[in-house]
PADRENNU-856850 format. One line per 5 residues: number of its first residue (from 0); for each residue y, z, x of C-alpha. Coordinates in steps of 0.1 Angstrom, whole numbers, plus 5000, padded with zeros to 4 digits. Example, Ala and Ser with C-alpha at 12.3 -4.5 7.8 and 13.67 -1.06 7.14 Angstrom:
<rs>
0	4955:5078:5123 ~ 4989:5071:5137
</rs>
This chain:
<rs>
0	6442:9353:4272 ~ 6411:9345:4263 ~ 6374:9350:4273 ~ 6357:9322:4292 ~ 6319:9334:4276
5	6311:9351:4246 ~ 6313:9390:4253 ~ 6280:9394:4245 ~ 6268:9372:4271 ~ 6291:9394:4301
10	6272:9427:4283 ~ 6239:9415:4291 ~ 6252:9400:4323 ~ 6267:9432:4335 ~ 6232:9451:4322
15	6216:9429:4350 ~ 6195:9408:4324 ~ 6182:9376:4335 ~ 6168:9350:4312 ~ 6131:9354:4317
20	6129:9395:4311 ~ 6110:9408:4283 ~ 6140:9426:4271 ~ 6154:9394:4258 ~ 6133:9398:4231
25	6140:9433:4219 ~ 6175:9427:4220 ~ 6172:9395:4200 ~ 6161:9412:4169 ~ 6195:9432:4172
30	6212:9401:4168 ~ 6238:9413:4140 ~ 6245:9444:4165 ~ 6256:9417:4191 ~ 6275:9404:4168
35	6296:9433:4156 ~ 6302:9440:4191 ~ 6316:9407:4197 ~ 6340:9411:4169 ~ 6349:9448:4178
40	6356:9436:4220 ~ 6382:9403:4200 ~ 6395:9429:4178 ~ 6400:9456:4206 ~ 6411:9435:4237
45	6424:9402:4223 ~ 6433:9414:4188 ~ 6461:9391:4169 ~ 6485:9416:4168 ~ 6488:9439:4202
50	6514:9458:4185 ~ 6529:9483:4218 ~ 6498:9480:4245 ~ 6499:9440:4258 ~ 6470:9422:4258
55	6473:9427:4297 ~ 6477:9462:4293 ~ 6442:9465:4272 ~ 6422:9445:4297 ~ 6436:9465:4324
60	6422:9500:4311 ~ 6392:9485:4302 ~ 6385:9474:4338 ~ 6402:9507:4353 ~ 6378:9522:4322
65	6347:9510:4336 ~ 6356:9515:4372 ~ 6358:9551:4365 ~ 6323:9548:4353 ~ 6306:9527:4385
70	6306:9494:4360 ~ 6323:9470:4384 ~ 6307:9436:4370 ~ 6319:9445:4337 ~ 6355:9458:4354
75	6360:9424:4368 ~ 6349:9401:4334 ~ 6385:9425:4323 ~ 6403:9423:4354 ~ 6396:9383:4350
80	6414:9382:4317 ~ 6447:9393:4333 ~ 6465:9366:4343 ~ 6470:9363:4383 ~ 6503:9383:4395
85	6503:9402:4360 ~ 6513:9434:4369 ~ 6489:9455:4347 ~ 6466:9444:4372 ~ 6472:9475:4390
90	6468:9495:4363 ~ 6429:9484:4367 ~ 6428:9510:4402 ~ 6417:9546:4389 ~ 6436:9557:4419
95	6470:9544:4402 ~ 6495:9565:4395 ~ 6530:9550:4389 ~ 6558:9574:4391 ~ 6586:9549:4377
100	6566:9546:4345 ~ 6560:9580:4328 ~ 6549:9556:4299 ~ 6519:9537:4318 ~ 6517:9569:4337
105	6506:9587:4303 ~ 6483:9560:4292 ~ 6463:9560:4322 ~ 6463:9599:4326 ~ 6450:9598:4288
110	6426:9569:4294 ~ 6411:9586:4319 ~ 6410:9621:4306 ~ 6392:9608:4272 ~ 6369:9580:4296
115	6358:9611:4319 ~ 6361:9647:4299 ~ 6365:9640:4261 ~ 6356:9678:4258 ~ 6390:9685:4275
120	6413:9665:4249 ~ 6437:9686:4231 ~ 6463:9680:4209 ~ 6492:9687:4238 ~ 6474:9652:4249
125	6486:9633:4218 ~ 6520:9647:4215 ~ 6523:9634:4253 ~ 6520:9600:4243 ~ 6543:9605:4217
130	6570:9616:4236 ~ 6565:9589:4260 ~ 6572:9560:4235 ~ 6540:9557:4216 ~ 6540:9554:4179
135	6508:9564:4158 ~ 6496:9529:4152 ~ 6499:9525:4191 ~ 6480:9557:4197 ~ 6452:9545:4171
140	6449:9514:4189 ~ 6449:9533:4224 ~ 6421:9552:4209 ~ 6399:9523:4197 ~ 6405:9507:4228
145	6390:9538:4247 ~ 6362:9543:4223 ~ 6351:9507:4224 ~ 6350:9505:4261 ~ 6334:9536:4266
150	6310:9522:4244 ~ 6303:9492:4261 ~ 6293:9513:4294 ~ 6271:9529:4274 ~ 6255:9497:4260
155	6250:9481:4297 ~ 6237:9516:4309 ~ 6211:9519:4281 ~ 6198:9481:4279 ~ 6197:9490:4321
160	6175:9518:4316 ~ 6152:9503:4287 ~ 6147:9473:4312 ~ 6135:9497:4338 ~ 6108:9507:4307
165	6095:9472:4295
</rs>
């Protein structure tokens, strides 16, 4: 599973930036940011070693990551990745809940709560996913997952509003 176009390129895509807009040229000069965000997406959603979340899994949350946050373009680039019949694919529906899988059921529950109210994460929400099968290196990966994602959203909602300025 691999991306088609650089990430980079679907983060400017999903902002809604064309080829001809002035803020082409702003964003240029932030070229090594670009870059470092391209590594972080290989390193959080393709990485070498998945360890306990699949590499379907990851693009899965990401797309049900940015649904929750009205970013369908960038929901689909992730839902693309999966490959067709995949059932993490389902996992990509915020309205998901599977109730033969407490261990998905968890990661979504904890996807969601950290993509919508970070404020309301407790410690209880940790020791969940441990008792449901996730080791601390999983959970540290679950975690960068999240926090890259919810970065992203917030990359392709600022670059949207700075457009709107230029």
């Amino acid at each position: 599973m691999t991306p088609k176009q650089p990430f980079t390129f679907k983060l400017l895509s999903a902002s809604g930036i064309e080829p001809t807009d002035e803020i082409l040229e702003v964003l240029s000069s932030r070229e090594e940011l670009m870059s470092l965000s391209q590594e972080a997406h290989d390193a959080c959603i393709i990485p070498k070693d998945s360890g306990g979340i699949s590499l379907s899994e990851r693009a899965a949350l990401a797309s049900r990551m940015c649904n929750l946050n009205s970013e369908h373009q960038l929901a689909n680039y992730y839902a693309g990745m999966i490959p067709g019949g995949d059932p993490a694919l389902q996992m990509a529906d915020p309205q998901l809940k599977m109730p033969d899988s407490p261990r998905i059921n968890c990661m979504l529950k904890h996807t969601d709560l950290v993509t919508s109210h970070p404020k309301d994460t407790i410690a209880s929400d940790i020791q969940n996913l441990e008792a449901n099968g996730f080791n601390t290196a999983d959970i540290v990966r679950l975690s960068e997952l999240i926090a890259f994602v919810n970065y992203t959203i917030r990359v392709v909602k600022g670059v949207r509003l700075m457009e709107g300025i230029l």
